[in-house]
ChimeraX commands (.cxc) that place a marker at each C-alpha (Angstrom):
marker #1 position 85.45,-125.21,36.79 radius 0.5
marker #1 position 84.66,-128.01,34.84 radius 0.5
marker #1 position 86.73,-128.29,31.74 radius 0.5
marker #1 position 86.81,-131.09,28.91 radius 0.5
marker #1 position 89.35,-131.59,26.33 radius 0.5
marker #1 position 89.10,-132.77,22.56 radius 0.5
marker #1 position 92.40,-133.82,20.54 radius 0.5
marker #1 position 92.95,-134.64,17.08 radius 0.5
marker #1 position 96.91,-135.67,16.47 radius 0.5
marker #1 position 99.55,-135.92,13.46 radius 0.5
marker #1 position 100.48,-138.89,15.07 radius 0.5
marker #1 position 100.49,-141.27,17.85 radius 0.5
marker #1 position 103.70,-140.38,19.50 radius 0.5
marker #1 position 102.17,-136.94,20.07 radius 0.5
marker #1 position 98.65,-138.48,21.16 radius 0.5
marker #1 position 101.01,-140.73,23.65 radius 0.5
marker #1 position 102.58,-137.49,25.35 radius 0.5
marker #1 position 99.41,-135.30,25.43 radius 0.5
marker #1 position 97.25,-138.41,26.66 radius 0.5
marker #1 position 99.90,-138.87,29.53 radius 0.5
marker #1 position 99.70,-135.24,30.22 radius 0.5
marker #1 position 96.15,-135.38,30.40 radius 0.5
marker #1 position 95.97,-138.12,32.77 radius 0.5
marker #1 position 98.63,-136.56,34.87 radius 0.5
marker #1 position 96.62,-133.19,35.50 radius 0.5
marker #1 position 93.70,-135.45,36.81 radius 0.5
marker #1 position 91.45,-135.44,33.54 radius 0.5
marker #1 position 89.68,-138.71,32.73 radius 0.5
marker #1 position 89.14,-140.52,29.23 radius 0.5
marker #1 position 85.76,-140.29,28.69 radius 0.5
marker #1 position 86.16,-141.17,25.09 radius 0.5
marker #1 position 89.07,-141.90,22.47 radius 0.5
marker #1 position 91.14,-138.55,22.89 radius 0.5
marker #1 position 88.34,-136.88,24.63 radius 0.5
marker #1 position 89.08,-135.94,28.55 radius 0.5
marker #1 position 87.00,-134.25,31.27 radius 0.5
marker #1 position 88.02,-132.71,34.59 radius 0.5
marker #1 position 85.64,-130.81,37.54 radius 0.5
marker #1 position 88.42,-129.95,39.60 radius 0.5
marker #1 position 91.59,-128.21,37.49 radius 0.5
marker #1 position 92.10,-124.71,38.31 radius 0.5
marker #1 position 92.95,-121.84,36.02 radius 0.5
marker #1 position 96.89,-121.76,36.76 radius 0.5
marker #1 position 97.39,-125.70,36.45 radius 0.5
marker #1 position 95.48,-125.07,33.09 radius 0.5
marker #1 position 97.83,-122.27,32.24 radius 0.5
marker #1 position 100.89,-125.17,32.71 radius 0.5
marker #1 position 98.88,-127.85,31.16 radius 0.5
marker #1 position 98.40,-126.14,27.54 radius 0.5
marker #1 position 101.92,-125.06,27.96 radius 0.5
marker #1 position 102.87,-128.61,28.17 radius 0.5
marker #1 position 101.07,-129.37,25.32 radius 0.5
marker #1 position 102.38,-127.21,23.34 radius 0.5
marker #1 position 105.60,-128.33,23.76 radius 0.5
marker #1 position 104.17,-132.25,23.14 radius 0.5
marker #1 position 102.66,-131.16,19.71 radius 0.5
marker #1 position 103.06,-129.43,16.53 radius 0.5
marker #1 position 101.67,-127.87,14.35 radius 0.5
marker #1 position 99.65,-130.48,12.35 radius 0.5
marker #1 position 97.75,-131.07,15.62 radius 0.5
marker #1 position 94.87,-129.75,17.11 radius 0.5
marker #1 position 93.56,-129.35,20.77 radius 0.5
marker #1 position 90.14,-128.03,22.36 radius 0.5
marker #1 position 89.59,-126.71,25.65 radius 0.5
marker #1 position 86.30,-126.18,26.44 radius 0.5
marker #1 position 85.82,-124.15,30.16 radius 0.5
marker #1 position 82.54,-123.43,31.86 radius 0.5
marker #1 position 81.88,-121.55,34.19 radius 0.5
marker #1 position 84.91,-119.03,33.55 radius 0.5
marker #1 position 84.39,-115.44,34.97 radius 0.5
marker #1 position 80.65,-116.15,34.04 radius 0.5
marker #1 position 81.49,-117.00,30.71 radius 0.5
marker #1 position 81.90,-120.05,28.40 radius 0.5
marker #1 position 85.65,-120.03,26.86 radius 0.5
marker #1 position 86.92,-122.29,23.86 radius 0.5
marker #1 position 90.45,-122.13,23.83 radius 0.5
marker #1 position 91.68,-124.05,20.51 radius 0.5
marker #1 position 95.51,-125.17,19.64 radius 0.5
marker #1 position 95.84,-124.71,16.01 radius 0.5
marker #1 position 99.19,-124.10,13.82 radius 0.5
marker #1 position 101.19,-124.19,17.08 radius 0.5
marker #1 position 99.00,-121.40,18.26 radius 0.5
marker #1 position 96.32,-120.93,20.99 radius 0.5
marker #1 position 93.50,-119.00,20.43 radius 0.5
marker #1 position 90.47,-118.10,22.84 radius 0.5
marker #1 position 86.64,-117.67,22.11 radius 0.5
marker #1 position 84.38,-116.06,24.47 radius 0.5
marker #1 position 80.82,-116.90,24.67 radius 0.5
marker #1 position 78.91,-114.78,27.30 radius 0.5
marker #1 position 75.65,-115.99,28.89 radius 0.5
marker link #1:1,2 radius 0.2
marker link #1:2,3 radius 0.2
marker link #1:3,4 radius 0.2
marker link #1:4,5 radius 0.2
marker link #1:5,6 radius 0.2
marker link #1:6,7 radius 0.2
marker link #1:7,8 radius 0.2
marker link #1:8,9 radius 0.2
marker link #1:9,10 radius 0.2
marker link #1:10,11 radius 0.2
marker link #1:11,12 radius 0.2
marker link #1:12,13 radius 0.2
marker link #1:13,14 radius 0.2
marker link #1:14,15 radius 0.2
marker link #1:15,16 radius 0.2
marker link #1:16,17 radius 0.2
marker link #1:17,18 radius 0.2
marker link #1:18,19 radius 0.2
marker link #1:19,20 radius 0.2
marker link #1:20,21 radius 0.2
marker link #1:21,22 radius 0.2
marker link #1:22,23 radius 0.2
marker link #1:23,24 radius 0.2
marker link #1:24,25 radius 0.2
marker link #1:25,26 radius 0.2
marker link #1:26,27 radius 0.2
marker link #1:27,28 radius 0.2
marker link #1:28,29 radius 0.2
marker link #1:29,30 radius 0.2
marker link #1:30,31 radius 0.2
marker link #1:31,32 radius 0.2
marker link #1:32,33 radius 0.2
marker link #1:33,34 radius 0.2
marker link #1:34,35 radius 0.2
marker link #1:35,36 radius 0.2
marker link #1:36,37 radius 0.2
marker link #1:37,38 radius 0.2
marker link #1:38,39 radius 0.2
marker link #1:39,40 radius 0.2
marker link #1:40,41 radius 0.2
marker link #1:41,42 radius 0.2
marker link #1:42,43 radius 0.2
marker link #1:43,44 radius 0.2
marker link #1:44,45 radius 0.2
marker link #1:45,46 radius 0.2
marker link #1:46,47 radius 0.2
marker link #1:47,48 radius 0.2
marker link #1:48,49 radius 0.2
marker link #1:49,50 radius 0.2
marker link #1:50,51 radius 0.2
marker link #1:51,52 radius 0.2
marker link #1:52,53 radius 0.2
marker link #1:53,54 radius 0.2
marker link #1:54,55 radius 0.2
marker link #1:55,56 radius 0.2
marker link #1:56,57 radius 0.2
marker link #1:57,58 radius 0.2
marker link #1:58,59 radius 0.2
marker link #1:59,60 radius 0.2
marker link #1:60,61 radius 0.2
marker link #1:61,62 radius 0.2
marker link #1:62,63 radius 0.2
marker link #1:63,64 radius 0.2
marker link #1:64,65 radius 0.2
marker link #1:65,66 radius 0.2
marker link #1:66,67 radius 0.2
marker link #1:67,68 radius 0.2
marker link #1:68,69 radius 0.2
marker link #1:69,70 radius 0.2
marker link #1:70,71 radius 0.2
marker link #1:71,72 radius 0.2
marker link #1:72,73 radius 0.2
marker link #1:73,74 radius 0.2
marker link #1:74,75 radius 0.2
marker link #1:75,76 radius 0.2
marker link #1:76,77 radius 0.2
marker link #1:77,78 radius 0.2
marker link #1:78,79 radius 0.2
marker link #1:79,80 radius 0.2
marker link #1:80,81 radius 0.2
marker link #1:81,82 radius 0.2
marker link #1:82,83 radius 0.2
marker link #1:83,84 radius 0.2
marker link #1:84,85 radius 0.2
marker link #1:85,86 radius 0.2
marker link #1:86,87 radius 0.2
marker link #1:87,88 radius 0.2
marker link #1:88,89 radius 0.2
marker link #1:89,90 radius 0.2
view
């Protein structure tokens, strides 16, 4: 599943942790707080945004953008220390 991730942080102690975080679950900087992965599966996902949320708060915001999941394209978005999915079916 290829995956790529977008940040926008409060501050840089919190773009530190999450770009550490990032790096650790194999993603690569493809731009300034902009990662991409081919190879992270759905449960190392499911630990990643966990460990971002615990990295962040709520003045920062974080993008996942999945494709192909379950046939579908999937925006999951961090926002006011909550996550929230969007579905886009093709």
């Amino acid at each position: 599943m290829f995956v790529s991730v977008v940040c926008d942080f409060s501050n840089e102690d919190h773009q530190s942790t999450v770009n550490n975080l990032l790096v650790q679950y194999g993603f690569k900087q493809i731009m300034r707080n902009v990662y991409e992965s081919v190879r992270v599966k759905e449960e190392i996902l499911l630990r990643l945004k966990r460990d971002i949320d615990r990295a962040t708060d709520s003045f920062d915001k974080i993008r996942f953008y999945q494709f192909p999941y379950e046939e579908t394209f999937v925006i999951t978005f961090l926002s006011n220390k909550r996550w929230r999915k969007t579905i886009v079916r093709t």
